[in-house]
Backbone bond lengths (Angstrom), bond angles and torsions (degrees), N, CA, C in turn:
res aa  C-N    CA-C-N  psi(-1)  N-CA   C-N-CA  omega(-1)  CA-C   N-CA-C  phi
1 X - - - 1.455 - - 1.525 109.36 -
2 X 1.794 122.04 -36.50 1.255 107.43 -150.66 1.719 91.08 -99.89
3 X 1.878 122.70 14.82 1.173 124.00 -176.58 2.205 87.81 -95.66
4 X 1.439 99.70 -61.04 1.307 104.25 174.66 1.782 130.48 -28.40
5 X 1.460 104.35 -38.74 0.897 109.32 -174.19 1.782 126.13 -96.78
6 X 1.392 99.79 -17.10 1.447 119.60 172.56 1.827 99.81 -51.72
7 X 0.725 134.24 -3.07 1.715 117.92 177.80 1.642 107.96 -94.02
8 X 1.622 100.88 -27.26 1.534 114.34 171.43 1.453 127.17 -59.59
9 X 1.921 90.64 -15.90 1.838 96.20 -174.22 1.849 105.09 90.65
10 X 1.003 87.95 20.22 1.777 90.69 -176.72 1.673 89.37 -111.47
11 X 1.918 97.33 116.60 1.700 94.85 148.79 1.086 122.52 -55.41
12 X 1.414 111.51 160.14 1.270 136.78 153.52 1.630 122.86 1.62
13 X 1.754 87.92 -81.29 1.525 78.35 -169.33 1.333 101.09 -104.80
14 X 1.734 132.33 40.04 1.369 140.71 134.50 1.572 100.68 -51.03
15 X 1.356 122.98 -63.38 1.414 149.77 -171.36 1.602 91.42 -34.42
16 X 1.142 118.23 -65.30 1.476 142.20 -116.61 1.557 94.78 -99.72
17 X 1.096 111.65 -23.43 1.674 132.55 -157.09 1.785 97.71 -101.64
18 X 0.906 96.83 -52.74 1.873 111.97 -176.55 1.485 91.97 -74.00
19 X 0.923 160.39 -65.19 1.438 153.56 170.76 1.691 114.92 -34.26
20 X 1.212 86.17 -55.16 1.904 97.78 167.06 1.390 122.00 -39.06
21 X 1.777 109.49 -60.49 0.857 122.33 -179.43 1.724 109.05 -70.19
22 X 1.005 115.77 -47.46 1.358 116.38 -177.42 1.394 118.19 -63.32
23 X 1.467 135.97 3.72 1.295 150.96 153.37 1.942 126.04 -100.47
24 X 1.573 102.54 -7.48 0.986 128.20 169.05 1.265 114.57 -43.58
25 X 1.755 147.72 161.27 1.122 144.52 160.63 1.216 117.35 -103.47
26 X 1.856 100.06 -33.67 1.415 105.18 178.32 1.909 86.59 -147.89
27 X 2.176 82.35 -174.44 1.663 88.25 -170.48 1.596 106.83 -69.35
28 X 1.104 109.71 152.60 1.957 113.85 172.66 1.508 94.96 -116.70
29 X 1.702 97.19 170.23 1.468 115.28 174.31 1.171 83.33 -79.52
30 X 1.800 89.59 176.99 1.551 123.87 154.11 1.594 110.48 -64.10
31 X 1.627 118.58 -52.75 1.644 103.53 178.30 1.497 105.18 -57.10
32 X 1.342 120.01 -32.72 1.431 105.88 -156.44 1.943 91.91 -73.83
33 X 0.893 128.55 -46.09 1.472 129.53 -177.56 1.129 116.33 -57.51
34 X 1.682 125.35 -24.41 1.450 138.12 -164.58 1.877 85.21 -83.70
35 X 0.940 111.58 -67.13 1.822 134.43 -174.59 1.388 101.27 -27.81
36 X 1.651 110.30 -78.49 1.561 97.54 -179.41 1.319 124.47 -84.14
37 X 1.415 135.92 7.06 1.065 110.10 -179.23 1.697 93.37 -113.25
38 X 1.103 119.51 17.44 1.760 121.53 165.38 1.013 118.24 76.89
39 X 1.458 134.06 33.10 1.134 144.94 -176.59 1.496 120.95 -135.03
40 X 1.425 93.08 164.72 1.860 111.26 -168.03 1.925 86.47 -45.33
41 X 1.479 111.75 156.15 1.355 120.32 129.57 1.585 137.61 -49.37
42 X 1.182 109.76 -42.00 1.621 126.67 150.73 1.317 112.73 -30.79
43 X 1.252 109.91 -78.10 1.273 140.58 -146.01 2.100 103.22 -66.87
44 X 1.608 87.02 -42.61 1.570 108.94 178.66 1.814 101.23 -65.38
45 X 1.063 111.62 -36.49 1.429 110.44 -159.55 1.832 95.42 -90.44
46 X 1.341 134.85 -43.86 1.256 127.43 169.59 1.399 101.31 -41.46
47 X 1.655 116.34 -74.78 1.853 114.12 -174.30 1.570 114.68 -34.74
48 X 1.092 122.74 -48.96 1.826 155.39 166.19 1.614 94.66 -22.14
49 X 1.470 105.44 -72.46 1.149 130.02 -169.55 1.971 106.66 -63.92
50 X 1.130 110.93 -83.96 1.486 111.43 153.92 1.284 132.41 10.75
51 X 1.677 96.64 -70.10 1.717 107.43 -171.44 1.483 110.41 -71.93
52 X 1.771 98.06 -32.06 1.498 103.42 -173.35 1.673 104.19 -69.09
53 X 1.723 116.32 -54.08 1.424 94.61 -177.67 1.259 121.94 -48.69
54 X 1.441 129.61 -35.42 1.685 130.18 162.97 1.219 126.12 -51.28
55 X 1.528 124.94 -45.32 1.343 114.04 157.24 1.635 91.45 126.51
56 X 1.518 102.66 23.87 1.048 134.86 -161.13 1.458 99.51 -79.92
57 X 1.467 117.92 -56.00 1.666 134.57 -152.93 1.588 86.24 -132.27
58 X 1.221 97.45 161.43 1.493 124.37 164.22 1.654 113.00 -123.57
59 X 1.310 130.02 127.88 1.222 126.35 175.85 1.525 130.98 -90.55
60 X 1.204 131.27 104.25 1.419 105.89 172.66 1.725 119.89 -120.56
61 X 1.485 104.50 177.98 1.319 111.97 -168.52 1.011 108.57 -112.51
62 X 1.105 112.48 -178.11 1.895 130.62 -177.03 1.351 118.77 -136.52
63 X 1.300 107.68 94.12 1.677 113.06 -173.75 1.519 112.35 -24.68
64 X 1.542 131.03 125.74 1.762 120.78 162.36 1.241 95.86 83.42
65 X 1.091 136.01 24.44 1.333 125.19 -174.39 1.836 106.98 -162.35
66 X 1.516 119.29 133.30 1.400 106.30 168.76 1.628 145.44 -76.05
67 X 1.394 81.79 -0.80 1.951 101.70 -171.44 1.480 110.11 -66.28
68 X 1.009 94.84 135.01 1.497 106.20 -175.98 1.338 117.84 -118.32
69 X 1.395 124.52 104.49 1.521 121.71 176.97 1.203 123.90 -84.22
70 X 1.357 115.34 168.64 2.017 112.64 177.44 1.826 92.21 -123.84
71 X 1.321 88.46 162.25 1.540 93.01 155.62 1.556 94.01 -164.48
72 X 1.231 110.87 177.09 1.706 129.42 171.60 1.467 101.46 -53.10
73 X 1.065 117.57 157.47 1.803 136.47 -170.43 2.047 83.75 -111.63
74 X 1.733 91.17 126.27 1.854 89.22 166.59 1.252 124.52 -39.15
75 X 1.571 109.89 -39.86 1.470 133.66 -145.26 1.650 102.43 -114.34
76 X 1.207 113.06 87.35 1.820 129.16 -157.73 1.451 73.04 -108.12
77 X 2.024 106.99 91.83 1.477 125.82 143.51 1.816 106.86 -90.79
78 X 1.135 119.12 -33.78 1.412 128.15 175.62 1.546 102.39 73.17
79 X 1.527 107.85 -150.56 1.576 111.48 -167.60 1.624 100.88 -82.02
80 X 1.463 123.55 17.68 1.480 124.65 177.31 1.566 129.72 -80.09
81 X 1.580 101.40 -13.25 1.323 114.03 -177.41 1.803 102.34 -85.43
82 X 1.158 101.34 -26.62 1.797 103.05 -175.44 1.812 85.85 -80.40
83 X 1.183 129.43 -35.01 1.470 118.96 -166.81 1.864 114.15 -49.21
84 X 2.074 87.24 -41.89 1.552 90.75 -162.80 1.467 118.47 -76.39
85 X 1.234 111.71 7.08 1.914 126.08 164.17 1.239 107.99 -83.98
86 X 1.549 110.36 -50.42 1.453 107.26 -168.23 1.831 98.02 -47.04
87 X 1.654 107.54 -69.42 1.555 122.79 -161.03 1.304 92.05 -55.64
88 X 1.045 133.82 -3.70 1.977 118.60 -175.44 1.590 88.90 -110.82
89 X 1.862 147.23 7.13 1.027 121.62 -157.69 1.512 67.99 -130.39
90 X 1.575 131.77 -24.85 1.882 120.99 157.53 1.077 128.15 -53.80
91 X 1.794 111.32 -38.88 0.822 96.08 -170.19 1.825 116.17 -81.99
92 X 1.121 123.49 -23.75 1.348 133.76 165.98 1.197 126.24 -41.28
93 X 1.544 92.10 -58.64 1.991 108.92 155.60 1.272 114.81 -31.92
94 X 1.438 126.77 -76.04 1.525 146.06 -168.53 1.626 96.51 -51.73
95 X 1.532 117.47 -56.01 1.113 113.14 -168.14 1.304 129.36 -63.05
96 X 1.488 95.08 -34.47 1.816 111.32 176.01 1.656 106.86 -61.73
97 X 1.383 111.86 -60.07 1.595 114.30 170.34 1.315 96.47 -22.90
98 X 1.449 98.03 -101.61 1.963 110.59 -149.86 1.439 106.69 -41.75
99 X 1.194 136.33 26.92 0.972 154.36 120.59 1.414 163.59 -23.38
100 X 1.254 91.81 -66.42 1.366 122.91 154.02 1.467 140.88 -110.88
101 X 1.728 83.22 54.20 1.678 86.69 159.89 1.652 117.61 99.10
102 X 1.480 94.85 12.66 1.832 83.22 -171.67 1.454 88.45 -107.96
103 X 1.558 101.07 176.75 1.052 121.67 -148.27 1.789 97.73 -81.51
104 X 1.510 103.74 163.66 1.380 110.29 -155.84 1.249 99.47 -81.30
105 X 1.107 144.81 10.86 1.668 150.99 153.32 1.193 114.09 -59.81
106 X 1.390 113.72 -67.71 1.734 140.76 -167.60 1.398 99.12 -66.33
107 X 1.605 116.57 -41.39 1.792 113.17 -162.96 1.381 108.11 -68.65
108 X 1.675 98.40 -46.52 1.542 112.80 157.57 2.012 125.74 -23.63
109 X 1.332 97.95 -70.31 1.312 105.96 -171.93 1.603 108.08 -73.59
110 X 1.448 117.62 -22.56 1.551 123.29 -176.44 1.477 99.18 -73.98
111 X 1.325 123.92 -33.39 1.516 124.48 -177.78 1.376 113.96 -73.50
112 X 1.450 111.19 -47.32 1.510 131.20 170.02 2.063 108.74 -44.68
113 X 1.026 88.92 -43.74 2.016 111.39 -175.08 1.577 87.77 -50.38
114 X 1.739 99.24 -76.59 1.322 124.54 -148.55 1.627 107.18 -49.72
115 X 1.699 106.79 -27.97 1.198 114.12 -164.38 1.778 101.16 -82.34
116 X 1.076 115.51 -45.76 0.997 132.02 -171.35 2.080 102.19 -34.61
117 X 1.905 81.40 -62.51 1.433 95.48 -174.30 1.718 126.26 -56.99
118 X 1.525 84.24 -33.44 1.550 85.67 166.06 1.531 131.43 -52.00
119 X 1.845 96.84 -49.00 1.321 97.21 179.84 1.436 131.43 -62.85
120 X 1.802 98.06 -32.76 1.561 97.24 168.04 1.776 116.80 -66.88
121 X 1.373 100.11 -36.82 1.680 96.45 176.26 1.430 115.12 -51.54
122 X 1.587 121.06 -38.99 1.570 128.58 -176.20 1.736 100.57 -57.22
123 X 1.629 101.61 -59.61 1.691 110.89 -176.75 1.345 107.56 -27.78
124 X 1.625 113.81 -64.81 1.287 132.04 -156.20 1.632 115.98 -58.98
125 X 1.125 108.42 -53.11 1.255 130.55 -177.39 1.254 109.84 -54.49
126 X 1.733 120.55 -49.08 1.369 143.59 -146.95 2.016 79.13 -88.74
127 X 1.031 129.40 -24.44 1.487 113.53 -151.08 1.666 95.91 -104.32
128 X 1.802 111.56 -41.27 1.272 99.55 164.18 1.754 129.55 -68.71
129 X 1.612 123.36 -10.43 1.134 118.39 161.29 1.262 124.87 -72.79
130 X 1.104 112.11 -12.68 1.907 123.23 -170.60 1.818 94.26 -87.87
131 X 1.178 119.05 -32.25 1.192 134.83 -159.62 1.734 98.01 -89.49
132 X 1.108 121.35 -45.90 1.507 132.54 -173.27 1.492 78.40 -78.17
133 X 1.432 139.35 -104.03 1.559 145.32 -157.51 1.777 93.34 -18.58
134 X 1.654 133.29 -38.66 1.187 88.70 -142.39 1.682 87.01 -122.19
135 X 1.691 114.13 16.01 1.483 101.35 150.02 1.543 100.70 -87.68
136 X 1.600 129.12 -23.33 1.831 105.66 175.49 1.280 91.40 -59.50
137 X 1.413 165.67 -48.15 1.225 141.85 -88.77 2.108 87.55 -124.71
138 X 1.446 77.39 -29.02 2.541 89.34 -164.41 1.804 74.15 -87.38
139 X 1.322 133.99 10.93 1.997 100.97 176.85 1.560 87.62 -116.96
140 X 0.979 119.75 11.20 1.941 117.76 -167.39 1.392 94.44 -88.73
């Protein structure tokens, strides 16, 4: 997982951590995650941190107590939901260019780009809503 995921920009043991969790039964601490996968506490709690800004982990707490567990999020959108800003902030890019003035070749292919991105942005979007509708749909 944490080789798979390195193209995403996810270290190592980002990789390594999200796999963990995703074989998990229930939520674990941070020591308990630090323990088996052989690493700093630090180190566990950056990945921790990571997956969650991605949408990676879900965090919860423990009433009276400071421990904080992770587990997998129902709703495995992964690092794809940050994708569909990026491709909507290309496609804007592309669009603004061909725009201004370049030559009718380039405006061409910048529109062609832009379109492109759209469609994957539509895909993307369209696959994590199907995905959100049908963990509301498995808690009903």
């Amino acid at each position: 997982m944490a080789s798979l995921m390195a193209p995403w920009g996810w270290p190592r043991p980002v990789g390594r951590m999200y796999a963990y969790l995703l074989l998990a039964e229930a939520p674990v601490t941070l020591d308990r995650l630090a323990e088996d996968l052989g690493v700093a506490k630090s180190n566990a709690s950056i990945a921790a941190r990571t997956l969650e800004q991605f949408g990676n982990a879900r965090r919860h707490t423990e009433p009276g107590t400071k421990r904080i567990f992770y587990s997998a999020p129902t709703v495995q959108t992964g690092p794809f939901a940050s994708k569909v800003e990026l491709l909507a902030r290309l496609e804007r890019l592309l669009c603004d260019r061909q725009r201004e003035g370049v030559a009718p070749a380039v405006a061409e292919r910048l529109l062609g780009m832009a379109g492109f991105y759209a469609r994957m942005r539509g895909a993307i979007a369209g696959l994590i809503a199907e995905a959100r509708d049908q963990a509301a749909n498995d808690q009903m």
